[in-house]
C-alpha angles and dihedrals in degrees: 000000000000116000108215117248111263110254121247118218121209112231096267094058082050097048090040092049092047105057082046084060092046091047091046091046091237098165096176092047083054087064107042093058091051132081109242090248092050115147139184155194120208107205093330099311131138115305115271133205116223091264094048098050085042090062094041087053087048095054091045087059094048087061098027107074103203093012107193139162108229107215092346085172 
């Protein structure tokens, strides 16, 4: 049996399939669309680890009924 050979995606797929996981809260897909070391900044504010920005974005879709990025990419 042949395995097919695993899909690259270009880094707009990429962009485009990270802020869907961010919308959907799909915290695992978040992940595994982000290097183990990612870090991030959230309108200039301190840095963030992935857990820490998964949380924040957590806690934005606990207050944001309908939470969406308008052309995120």
């Amino acid at each position: 049996m042949r395995l097919k050979e695993e899909e690259v995606m270009n880094n707009t797929e990429i962009a485009k399939a990270l802020f869907a996981a961010f919308e959907n809260g799909d915290a695992d897909g978040v992940r595994g669309l982000c290097a183990a070391d990612f870090g991030a900044r959230q309108n200039g504010g301190p840095p963030m680890d992935l857990e820490t920005l998964l949380a924040f974005s957590a806690s934005v879709h606990r207050v944001v009924d309908g939470f969406h990025y308008a052309d995120a990419v």
